[in-house]
N, C-alpha and C positions, 0 to 999 in steps of 0.2 A: 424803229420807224413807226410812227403812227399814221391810220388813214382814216382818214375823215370822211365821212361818210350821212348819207343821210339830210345833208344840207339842199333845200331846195330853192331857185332862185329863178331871177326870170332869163330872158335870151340875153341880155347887156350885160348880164353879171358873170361873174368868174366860173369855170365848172363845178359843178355839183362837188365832183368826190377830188379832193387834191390828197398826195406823200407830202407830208413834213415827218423831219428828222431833226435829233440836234447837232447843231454845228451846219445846218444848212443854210446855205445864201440865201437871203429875200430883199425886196424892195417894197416899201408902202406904197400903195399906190393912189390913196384917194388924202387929200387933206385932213390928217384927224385934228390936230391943234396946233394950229399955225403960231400961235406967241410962242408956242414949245418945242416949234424945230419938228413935230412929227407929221409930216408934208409929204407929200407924191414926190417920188423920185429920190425918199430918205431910204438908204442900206444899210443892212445888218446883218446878224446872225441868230438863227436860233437857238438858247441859251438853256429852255429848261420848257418842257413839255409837261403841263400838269392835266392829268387824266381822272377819268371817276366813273367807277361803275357799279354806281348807286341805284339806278333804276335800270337795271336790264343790261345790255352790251357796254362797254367799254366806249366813252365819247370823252372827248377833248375841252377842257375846262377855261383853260389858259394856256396861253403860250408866251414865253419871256424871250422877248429880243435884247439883246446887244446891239447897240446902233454905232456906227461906226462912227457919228460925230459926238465925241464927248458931252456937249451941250445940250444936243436933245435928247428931250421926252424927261428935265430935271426934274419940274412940278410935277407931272406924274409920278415920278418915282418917289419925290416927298410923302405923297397920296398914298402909298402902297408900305404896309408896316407887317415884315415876315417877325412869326416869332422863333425861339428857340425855346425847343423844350428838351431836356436832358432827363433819363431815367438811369439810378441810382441804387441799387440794393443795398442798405446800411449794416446790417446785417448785426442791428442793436444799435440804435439811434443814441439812446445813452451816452454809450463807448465809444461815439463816431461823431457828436454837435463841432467838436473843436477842430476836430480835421475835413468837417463840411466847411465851417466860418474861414478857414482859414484856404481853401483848394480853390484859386483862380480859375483855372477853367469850368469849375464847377456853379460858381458865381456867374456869370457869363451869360446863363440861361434864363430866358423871360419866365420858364416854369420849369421848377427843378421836381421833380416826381419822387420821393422816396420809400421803395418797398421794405418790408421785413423792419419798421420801426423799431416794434418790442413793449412799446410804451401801453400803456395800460390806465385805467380811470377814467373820469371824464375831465378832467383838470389835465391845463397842457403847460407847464410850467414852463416862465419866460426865458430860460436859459437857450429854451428849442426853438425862441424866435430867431431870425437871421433881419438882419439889417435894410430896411426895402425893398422885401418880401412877407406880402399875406401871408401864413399860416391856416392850411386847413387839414385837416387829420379825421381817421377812421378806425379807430384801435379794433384790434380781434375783437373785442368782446360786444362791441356794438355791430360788428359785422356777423355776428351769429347769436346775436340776439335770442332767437328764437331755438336753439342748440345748446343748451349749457352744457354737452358733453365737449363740443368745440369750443366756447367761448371763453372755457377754463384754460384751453390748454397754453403755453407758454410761445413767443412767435407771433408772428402776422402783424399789419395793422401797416397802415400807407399814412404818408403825409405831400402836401403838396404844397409847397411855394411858389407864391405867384407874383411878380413883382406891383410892388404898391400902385405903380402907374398905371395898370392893367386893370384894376379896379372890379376884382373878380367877385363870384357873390357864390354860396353853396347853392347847390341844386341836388335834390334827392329827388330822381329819378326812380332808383330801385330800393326797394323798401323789405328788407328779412329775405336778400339774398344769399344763400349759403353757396351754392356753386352754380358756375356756368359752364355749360357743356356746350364747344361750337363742333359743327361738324359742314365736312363739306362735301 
């Protein structure tokens, strides 16, 4: 159960702090988009609670209904593109391109993540492309750049596919990171 909290409104509007839950009943109650069926008096279900507590306390992001009439709220949902990202430890990318190419379920994913590639060089040879999916990659040795007693050793290096529709771009954010330490 999530509670919301922190909402401030005037005397016409709904109370400040409401319980939602998933799989709880609700009704809309104000007109959102009339061409699309989601109107005062539409029911449903709460389907998926997305939450974030990025700055400070835990507050309520989104909430996914299920609307009982098949028909509405279509064009929004048109509007609304979840991805799927799948994480993969290859455990020797080498030894494992053919049984990635060929794993259905593993195709599937908008961004397939794979750890412990092995590969090595700056050169990514096109055998390790997949089929309508970008290619981006981070071999050990560019990850410890500034380490040569790490960046010898054999292991590590990530690669990421993203599918070509996605139209992803690199972003080097951290630059001669050798470890991250989280603690809570």
């Amino acid at each position: 159960m999530v509670i919301l909290t922190d909402l401030k409104g005037n005397k016409r509007d709904l109370p400040d702090n409401i319980q939602a839950a998933q799989g709880a009943r609700v009704m809309v109650t104000r007109d959102l988009d009339i061409e699309d069926g989601i109107v005062n008096g539409t029911f449903g279900t709460i389907a998926n609670i997305v939450t974030t507590t990025q700055y400070g306390p835990t507050t309520v992001k989104q909430i996914g209904l299920e609307l009982d009439n098949p028909t509405a709220g279509q064009k929004f949902r048109r509007k609304i593109q979840a991805l799927t990202v799948v994480h993969h430890n290859a455990e020797r990318l080498p030894t494992h391109i053919e049984d990635l190419k060929s794993h259905h379920e593993l195709r599937l994913a908008d961004v397939l993540c794979i750890t412990e590639t092995h590969l090595s060089g700056s050169f990514v040879s096109p055998k390790f492309q997949l089929e309508g999916y970008d290619m981006f990659v981070c071999n050990r040795h560019v990850s410890y750049a500034n380490r040569v007693d790490m960046a010898t050793k054999d292991g590590g290096g990530v690669a990421v596919y993203c599918r070509s529709s996605l139209q992803a771009e690199t972003r080097r954010y951290f630059r001669n990171v050798t470890d991250l330490n989280f603690q809570s």
